[in-house]
LUMPA-250428 format. One record per atom (N, C-alpha, C, O): residue number from 1; atom name; x, y, z. Coordinates in steps of 0.001 Angstrom, whole numbers, plus 500000, padded with zeros to 6 digits. Atoms other than C-alpha are relative to their C-alpha. Layout:
<rs>
{r NUM,CA,{X,Y,Z}} ...
</rs>
This chain:
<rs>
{r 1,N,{500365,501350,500351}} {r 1,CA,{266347,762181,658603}} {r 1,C,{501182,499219,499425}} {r 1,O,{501684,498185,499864}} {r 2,N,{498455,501013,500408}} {r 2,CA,{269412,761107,656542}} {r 2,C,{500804,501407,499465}} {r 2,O,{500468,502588,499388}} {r 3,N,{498354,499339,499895}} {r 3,CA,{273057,762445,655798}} {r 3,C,{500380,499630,498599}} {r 3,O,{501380,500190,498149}} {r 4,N,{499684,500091,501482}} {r 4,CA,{273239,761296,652301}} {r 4,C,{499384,500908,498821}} {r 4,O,{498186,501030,498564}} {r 5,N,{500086,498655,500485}} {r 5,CA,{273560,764125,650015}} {r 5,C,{499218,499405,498399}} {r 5,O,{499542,498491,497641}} {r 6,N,{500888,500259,501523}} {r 6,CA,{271034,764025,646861}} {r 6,C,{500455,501040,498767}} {r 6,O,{500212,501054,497560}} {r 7,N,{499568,498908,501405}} {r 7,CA,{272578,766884,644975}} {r 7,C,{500155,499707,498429}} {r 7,O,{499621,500109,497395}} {r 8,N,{499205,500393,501121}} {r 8,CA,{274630,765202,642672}} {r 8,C,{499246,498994,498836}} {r 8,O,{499696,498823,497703}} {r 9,N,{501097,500844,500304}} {r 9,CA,{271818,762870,641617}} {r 9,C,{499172,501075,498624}} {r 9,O,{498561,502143,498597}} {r 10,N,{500254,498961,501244}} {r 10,CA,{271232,763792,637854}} {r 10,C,{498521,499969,499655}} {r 10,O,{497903,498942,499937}} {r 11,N,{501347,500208,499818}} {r 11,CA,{267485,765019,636850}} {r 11,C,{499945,501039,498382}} {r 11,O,{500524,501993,497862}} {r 12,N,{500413,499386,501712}} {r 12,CA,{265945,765734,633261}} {r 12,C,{498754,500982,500470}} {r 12,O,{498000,500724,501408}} {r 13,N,{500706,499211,499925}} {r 13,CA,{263921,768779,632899}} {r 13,C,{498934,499930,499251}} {r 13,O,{499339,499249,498309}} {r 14,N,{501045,500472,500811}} {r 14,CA,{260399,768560,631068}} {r 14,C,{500408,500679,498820}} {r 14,O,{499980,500096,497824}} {r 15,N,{499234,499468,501312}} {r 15,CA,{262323,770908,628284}} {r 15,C,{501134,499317,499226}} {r 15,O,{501423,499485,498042}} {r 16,N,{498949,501242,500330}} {r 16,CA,{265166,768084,628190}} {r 16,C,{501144,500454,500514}} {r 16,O,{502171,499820,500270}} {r 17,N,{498438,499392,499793}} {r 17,CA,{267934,770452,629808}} {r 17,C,{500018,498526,501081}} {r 17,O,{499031,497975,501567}} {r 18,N,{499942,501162,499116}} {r 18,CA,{269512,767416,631942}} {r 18,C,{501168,501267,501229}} {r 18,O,{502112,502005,500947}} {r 19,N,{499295,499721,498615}} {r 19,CA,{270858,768734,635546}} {r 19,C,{500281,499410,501211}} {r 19,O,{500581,498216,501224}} {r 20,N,{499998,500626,498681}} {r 20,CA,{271088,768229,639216}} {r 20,C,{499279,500518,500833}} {r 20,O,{498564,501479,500547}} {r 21,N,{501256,498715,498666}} {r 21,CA,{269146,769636,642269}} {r 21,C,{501254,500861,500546}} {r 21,O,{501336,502058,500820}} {r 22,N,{498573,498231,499341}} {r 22,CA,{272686,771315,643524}} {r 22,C,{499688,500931,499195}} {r 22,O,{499461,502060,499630}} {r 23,N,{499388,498978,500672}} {r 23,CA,{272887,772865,640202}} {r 23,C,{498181,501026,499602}} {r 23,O,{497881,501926,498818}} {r 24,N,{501299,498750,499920}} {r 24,CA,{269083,774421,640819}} {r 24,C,{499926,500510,500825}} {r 24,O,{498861,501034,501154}} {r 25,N,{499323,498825,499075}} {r 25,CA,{270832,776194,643320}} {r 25,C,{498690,500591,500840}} {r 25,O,{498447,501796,500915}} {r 26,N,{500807,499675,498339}} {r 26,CA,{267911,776070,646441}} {r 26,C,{501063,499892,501332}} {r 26,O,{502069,499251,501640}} {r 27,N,{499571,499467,498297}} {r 27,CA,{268736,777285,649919}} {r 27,C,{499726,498056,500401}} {r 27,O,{500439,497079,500635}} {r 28,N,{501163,501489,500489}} {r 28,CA,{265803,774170,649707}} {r 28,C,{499263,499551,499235}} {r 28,O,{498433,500273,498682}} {r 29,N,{500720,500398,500978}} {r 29,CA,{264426,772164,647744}} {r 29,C,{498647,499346,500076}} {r 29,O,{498785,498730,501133}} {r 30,N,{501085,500388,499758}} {r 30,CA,{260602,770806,647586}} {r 30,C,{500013,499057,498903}} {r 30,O,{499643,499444,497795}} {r 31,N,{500496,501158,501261}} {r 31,CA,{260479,767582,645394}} {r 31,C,{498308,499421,500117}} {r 31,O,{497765,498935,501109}} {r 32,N,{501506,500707,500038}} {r 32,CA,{256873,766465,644521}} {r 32,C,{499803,499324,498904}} {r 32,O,{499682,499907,497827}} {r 33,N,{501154,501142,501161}} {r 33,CA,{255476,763672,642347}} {r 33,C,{498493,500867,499933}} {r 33,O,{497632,501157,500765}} {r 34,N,{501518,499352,500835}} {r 34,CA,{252563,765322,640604}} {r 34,C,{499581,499147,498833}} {r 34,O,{500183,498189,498349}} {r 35,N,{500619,500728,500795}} {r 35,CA,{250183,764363,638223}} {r 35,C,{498563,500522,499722}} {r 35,O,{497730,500252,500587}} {r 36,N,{501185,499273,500847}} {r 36,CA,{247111,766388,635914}} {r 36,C,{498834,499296,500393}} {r 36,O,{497855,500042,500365}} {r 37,N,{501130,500633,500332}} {r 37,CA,{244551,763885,636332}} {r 37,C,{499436,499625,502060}} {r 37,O,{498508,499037,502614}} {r 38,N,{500257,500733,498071}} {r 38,CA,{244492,763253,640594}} {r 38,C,{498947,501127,500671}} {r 38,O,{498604,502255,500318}} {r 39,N,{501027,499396,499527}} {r 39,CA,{242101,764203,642774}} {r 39,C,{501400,501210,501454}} {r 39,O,{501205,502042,502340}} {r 40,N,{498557,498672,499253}} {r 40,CA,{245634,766359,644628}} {r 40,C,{500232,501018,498904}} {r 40,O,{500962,501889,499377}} {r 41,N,{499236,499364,500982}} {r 41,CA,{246299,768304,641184}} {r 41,C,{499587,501354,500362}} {r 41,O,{500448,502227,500247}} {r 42,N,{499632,498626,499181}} {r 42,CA,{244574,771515,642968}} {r 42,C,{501174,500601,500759}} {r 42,O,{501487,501775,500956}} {r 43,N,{498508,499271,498995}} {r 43,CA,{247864,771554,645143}} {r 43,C,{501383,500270,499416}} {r 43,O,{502477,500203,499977}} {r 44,N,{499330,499569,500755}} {r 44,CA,{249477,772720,641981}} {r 44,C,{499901,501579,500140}} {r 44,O,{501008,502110,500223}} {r 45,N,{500029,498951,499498}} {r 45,CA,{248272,776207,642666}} {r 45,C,{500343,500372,501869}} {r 45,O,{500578,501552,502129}} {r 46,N,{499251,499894,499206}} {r 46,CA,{249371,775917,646214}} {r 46,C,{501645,499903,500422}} {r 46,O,{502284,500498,501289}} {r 47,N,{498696,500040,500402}} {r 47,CA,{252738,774699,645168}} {r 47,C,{500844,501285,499553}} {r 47,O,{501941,501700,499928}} {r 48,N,{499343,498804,500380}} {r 48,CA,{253065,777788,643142}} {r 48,C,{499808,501311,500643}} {r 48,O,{500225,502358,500149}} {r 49,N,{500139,498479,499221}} {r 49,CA,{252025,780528,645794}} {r 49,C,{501359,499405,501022}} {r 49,O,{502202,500259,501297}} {r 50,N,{498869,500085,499324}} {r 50,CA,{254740,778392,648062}} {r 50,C,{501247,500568,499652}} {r 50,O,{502163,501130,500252}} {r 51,N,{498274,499555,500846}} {r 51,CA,{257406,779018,645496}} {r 51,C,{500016,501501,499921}} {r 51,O,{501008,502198,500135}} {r 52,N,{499973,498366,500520}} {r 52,CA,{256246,782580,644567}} {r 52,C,{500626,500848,501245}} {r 52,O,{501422,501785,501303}} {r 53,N,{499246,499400,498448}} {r 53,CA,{256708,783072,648593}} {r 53,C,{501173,500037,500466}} {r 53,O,{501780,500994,500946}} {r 54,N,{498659,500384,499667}} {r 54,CA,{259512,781756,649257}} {r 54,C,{501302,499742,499126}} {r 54,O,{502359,499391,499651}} {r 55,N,{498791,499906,500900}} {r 55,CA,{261885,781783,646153}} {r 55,C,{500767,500899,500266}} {r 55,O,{501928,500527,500431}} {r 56,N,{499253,499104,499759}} {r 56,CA,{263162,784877,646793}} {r 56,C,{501350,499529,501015}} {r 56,O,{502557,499627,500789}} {r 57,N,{498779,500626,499209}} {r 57,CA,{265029,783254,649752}} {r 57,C,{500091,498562,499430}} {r 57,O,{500391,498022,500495}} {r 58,N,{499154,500880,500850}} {r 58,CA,{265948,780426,647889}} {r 58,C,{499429,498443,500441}} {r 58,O,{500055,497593,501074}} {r 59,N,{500872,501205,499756}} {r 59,CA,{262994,777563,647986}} {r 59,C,{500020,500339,498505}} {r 59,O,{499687,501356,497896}} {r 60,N,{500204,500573,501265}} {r 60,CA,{263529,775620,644653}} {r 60,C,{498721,499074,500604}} {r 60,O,{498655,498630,501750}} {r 61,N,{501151,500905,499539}} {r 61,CA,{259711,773547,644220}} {r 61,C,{500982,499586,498467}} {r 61,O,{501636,500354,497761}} {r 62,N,{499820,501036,500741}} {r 62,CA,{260647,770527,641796}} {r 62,C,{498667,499037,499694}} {r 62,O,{498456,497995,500314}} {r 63,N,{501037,501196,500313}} {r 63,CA,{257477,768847,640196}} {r 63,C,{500902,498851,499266}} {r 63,O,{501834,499037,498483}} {r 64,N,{499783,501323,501333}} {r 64,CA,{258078,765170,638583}} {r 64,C,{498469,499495,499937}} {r 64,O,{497624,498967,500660}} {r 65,N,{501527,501289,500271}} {r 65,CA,{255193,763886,636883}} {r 65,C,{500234,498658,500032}} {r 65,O,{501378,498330,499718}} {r 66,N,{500357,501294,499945}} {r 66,CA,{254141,760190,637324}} {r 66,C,{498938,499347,499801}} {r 66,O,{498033,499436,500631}} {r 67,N,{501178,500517,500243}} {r 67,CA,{251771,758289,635850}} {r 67,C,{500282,498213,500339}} {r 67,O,{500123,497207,499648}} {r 68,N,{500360,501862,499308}} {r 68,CA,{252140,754849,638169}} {r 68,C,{499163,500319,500950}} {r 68,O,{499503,499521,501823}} {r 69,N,{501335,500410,499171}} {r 69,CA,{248904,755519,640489}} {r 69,C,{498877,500890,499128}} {r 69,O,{498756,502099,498932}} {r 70,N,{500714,500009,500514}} {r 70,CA,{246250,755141,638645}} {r 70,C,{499691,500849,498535}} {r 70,O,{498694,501493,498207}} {r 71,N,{500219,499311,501157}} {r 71,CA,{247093,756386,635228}} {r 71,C,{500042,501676,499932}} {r 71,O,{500330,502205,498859}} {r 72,N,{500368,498881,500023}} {r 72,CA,{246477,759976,636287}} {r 72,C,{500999,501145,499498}} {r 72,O,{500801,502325,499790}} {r 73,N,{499078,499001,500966}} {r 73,CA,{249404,761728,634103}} {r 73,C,{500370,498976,498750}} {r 73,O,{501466,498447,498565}} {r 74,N,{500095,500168,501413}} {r 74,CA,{248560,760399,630680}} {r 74,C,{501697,500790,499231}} {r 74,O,{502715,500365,498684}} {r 75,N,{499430,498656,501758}} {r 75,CA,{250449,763404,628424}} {r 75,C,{501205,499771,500357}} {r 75,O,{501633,499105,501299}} {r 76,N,{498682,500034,499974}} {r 76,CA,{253731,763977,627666}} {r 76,C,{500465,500961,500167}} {r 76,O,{499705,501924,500067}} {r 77,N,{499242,498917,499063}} {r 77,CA,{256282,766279,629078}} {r 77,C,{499123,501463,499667}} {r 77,O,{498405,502159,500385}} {r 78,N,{500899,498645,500802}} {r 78,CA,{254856,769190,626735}} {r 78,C,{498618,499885,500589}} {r 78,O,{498276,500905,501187}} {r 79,N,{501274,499459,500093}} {r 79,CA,{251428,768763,627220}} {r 79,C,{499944,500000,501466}} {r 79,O,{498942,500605,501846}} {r 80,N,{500185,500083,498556}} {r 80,CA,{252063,768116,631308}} {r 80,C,{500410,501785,499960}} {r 80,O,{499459,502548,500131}} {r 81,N,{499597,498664,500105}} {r 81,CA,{254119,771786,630964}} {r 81,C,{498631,500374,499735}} {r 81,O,{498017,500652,500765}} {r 82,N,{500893,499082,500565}} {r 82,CA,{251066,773185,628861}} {r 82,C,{498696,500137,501060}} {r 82,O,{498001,501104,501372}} {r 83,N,{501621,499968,499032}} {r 83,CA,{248132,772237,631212}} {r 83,C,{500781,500438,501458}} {r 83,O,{499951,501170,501996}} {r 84,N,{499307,499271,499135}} {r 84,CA,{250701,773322,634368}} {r 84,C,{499842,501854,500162}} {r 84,O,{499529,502614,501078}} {r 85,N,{499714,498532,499783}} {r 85,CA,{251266,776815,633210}} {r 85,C,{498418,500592,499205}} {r 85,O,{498352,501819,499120}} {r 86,N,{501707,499917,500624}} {r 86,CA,{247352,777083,631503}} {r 86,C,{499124,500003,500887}} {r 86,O,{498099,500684,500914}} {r 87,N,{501297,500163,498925}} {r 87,CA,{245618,776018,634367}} {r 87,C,{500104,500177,501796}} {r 87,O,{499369,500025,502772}} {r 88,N,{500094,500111,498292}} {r 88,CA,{247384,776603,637491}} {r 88,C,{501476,501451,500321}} {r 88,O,{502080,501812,501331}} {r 89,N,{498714,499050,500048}} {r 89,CA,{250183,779460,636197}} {r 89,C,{501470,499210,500621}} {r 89,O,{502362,499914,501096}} {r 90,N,{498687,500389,499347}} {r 90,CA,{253083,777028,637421}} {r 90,C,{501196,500425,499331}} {r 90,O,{501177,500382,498101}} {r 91,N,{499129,499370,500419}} {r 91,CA,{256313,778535,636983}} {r 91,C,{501542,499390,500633}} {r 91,O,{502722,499653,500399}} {r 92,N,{498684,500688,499707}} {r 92,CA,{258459,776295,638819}} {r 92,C,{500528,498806,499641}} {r 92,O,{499674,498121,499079}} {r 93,N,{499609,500659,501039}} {r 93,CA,{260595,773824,637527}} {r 93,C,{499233,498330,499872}} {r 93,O,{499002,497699,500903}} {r 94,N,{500940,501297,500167}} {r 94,CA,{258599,770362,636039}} {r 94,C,{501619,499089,499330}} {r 94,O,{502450,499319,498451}} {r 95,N,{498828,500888,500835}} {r 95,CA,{261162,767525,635525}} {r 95,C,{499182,498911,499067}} {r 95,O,{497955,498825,499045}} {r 96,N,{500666,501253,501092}} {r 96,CA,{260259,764665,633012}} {r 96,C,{499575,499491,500343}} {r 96,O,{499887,499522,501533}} {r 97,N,{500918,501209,499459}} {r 97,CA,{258037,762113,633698}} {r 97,C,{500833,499059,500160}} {r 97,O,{501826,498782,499488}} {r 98,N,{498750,501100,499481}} {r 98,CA,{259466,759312,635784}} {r 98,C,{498777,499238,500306}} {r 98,O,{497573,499488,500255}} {r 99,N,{500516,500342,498963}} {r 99,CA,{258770,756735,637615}} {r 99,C,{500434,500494,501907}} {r 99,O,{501422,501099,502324}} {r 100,N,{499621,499541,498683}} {r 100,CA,{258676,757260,641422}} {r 100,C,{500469,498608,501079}} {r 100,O,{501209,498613,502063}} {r 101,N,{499582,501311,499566}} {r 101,CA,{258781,753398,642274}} {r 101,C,{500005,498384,499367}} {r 101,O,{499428,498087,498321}} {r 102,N,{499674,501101,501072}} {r 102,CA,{259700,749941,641220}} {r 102,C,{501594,499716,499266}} {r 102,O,{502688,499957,499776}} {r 103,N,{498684,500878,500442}} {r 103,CA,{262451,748456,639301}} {r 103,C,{500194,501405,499040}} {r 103,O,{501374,501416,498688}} {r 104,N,{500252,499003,501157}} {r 104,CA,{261950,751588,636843}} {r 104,C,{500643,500995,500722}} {r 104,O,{501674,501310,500129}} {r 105,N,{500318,499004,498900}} {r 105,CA,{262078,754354,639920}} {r 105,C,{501189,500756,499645}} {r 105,O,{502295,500240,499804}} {r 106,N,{499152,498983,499791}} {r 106,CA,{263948,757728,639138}} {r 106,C,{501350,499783,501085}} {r 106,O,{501378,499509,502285}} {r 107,N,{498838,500565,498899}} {r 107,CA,{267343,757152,640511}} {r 107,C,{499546,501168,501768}} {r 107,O,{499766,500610,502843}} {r 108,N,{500434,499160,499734}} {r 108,CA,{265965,760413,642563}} {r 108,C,{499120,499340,501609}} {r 108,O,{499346,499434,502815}} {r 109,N,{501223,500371,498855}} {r 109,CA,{262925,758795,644553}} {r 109,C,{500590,498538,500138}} {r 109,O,{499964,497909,500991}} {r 110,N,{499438,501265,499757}} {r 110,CA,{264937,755457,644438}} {r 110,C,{500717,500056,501286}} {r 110,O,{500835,499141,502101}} {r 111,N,{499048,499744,499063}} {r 111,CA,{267105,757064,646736}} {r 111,C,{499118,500611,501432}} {r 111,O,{499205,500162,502575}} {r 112,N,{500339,499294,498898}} {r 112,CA,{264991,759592,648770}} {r 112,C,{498756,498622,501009}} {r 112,O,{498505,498538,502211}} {r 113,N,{500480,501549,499650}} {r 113,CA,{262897,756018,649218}} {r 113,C,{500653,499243,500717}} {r 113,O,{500029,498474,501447}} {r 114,N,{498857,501233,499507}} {r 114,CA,{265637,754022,650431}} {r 114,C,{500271,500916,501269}} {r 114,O,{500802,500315,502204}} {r 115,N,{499346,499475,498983}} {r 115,CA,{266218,757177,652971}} {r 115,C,{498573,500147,500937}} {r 115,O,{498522,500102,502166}} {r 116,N,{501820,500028,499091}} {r 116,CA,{261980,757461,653993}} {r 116,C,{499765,498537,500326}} {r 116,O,{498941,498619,501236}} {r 117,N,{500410,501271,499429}} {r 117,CA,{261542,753572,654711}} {r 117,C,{498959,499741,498397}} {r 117,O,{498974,498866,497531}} {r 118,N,{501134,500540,500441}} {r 118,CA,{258819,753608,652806}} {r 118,C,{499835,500242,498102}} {r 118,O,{500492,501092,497501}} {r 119,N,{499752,499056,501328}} {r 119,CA,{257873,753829,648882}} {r 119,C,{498850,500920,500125}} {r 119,O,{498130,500910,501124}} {r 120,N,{500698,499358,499966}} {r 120,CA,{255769,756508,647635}} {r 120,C,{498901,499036,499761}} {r 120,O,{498852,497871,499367}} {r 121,N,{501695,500303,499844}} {r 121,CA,{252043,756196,647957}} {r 121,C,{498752,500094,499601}} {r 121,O,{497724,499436,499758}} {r 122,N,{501070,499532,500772}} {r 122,CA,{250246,758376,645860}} {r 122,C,{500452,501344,499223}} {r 122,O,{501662,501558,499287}} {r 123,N,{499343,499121,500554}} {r 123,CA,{250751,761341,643959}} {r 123,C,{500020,501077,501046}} {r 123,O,{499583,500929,502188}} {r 124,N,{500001,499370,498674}} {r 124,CA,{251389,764297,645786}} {r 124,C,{500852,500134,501103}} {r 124,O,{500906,501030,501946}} {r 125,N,{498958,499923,498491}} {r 125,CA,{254022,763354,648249}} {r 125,C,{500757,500899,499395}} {r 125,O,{500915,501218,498217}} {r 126,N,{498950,498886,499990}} {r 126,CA,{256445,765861,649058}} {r 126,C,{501535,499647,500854}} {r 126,O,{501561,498789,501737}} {r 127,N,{498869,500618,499313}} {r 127,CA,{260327,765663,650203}} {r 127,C,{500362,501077,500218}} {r 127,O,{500229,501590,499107}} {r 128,N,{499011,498787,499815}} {r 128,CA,{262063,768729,651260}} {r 128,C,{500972,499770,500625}} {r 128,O,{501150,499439,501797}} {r 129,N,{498320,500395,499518}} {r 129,CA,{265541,768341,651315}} {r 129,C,{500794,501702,499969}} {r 129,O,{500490,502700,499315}} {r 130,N,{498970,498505,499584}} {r 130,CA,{268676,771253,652899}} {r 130,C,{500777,500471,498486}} {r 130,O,{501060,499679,497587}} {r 131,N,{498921,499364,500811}} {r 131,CA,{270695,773315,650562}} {r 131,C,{501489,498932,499511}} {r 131,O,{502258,499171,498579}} {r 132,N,{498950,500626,500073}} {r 132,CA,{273285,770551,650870}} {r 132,C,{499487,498319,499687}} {r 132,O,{499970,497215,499938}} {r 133,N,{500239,501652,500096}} {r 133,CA,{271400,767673,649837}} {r 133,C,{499462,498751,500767}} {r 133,O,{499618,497584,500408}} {r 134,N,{500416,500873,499231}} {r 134,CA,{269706,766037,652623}} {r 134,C,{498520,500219,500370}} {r 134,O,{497888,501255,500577}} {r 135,N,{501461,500373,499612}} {r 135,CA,{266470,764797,653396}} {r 135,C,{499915,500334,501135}} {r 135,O,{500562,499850,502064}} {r 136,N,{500001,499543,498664}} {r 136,CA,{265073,767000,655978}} {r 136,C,{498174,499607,500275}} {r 136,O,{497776,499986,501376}} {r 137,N,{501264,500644,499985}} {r 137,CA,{261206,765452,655615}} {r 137,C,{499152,500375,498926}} {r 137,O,{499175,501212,498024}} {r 138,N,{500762,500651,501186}} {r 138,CA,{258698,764109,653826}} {r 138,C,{498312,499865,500634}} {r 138,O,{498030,499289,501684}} {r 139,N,{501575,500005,500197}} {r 139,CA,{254508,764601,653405}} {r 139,C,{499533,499292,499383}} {r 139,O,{499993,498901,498310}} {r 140,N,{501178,500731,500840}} {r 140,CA,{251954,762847,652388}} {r 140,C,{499260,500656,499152}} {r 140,O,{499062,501867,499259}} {r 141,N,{500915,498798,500941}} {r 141,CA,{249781,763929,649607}} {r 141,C,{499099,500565,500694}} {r 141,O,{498965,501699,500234}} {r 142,N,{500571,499376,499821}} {r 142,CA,{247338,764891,651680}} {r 142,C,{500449,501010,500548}} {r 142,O,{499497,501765,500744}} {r 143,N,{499647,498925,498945}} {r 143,CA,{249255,767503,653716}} {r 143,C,{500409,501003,498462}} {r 143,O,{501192,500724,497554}} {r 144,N,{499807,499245,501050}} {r 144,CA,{248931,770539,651325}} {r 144,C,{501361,501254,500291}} {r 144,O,{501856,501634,501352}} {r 145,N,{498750,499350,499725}} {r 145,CA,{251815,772803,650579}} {r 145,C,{499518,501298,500779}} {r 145,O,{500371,502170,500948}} {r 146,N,{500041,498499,499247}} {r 146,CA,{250210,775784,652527}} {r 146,C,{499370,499484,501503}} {r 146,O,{498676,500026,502364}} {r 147,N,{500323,500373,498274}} {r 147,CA,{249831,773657,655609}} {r 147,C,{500801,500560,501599}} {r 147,O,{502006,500595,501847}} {r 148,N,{499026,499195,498804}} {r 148,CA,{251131,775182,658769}} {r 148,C,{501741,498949,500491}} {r 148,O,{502918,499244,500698}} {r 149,N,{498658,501226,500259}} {r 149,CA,{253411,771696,658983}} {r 149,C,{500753,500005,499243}} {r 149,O,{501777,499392,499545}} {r 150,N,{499108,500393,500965}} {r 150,CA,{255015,771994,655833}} {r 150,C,{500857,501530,499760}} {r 150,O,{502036,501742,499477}} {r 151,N,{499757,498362,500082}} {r 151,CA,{255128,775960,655724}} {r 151,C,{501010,500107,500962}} {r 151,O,{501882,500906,500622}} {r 152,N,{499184,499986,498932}} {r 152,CA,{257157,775474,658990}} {r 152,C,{501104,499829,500171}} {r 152,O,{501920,500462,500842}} {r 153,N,{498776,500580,500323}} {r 153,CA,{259627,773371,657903}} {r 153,C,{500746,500612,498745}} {r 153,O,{501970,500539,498638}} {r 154,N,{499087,499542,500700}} {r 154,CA,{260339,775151,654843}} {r 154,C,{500744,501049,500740}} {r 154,O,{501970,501144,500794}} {r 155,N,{499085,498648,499505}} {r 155,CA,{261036,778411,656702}} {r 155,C,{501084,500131,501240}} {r 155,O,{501721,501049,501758}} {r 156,N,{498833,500372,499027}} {r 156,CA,{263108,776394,659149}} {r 156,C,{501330,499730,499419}} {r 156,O,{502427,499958,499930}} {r 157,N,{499119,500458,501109}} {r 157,CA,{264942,774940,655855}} {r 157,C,{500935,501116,499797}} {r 157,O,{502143,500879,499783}} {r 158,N,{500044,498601,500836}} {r 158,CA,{265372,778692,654652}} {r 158,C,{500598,500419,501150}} {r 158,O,{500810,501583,500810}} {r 159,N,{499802,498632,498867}} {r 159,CA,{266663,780388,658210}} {r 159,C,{501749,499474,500045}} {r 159,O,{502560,500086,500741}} 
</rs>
């Protein structure tokens, strides 16, 4: 999809360590806008059987919470972490609450936005970008992470 490398593109962790997606060292990476309160927040336990599967070969999943559609991530970093690993065992990495669009918009989804056409839509979307930083496609919330479409592309990401 695009050739412009997202690596370097700095990202706060819901613990406050500040990094990059290079330096979370995926083969690939799975960025998702999430959010506790959506009628998608079941595909937090699908998220984490993706990662559990596929980490080994080197699928980083990246949650960011967002609470711009419809309110549905209230809490703050901590209590998004606490109800994550309480209610759905997530174990992969949660960055800080952002925005995902607007004048506000994570430099992050500002960018992977500017490379999809479109802005995000709802919570839930997904981006999976190469080892090197590029946007190799992008889901809709409804397409869940254990869909044969998305499962496909990671292990195409990964080969």
């Amino acid at each position: 999809m695009s050739t412009q490398n997202l690596n370097n593109i700095p990202v706060a962790l819901s613990e406050g360590t500040k990094t990059t997606l290079g330096t979370l060292g995926g083969k690939a990476t799975l960025v998702v806008n999430v959010a506790s309160k959506c009628g998608f927040t079941a595909q937090y336990s699908a998220l984490e059987a993706l990662y559990q599967t596929f980490r080994e070969r080197g699928l980083v999943v990246l949650g960011v919470p967002c609470n711009q559609f419809g309110a549905q991530e209230p809490g703050t970093d901590e209590e998004i972490v606490e109800f994550c690993q309480k209610n759905f065992g997530v174990t992969f990495p949660l960055g800080a609450k952002a925005d995902v669009n607007g004048a506000d918009a994570h430099p992050l989804f500002a960018e992977l936005t500017s490379q999809g056409a479109d802005a995000v839509k709802w919570n839930f979307e997904k981006f999976l970008l190469s080892s090197d930083g590029v946007l190799l496609a992008r889901f809709d919330s409804a397409t869940t992470p254990d869909s044969p479409e998305l499962v496909t592309a990671v292990e195409s990401a990964l080969a």
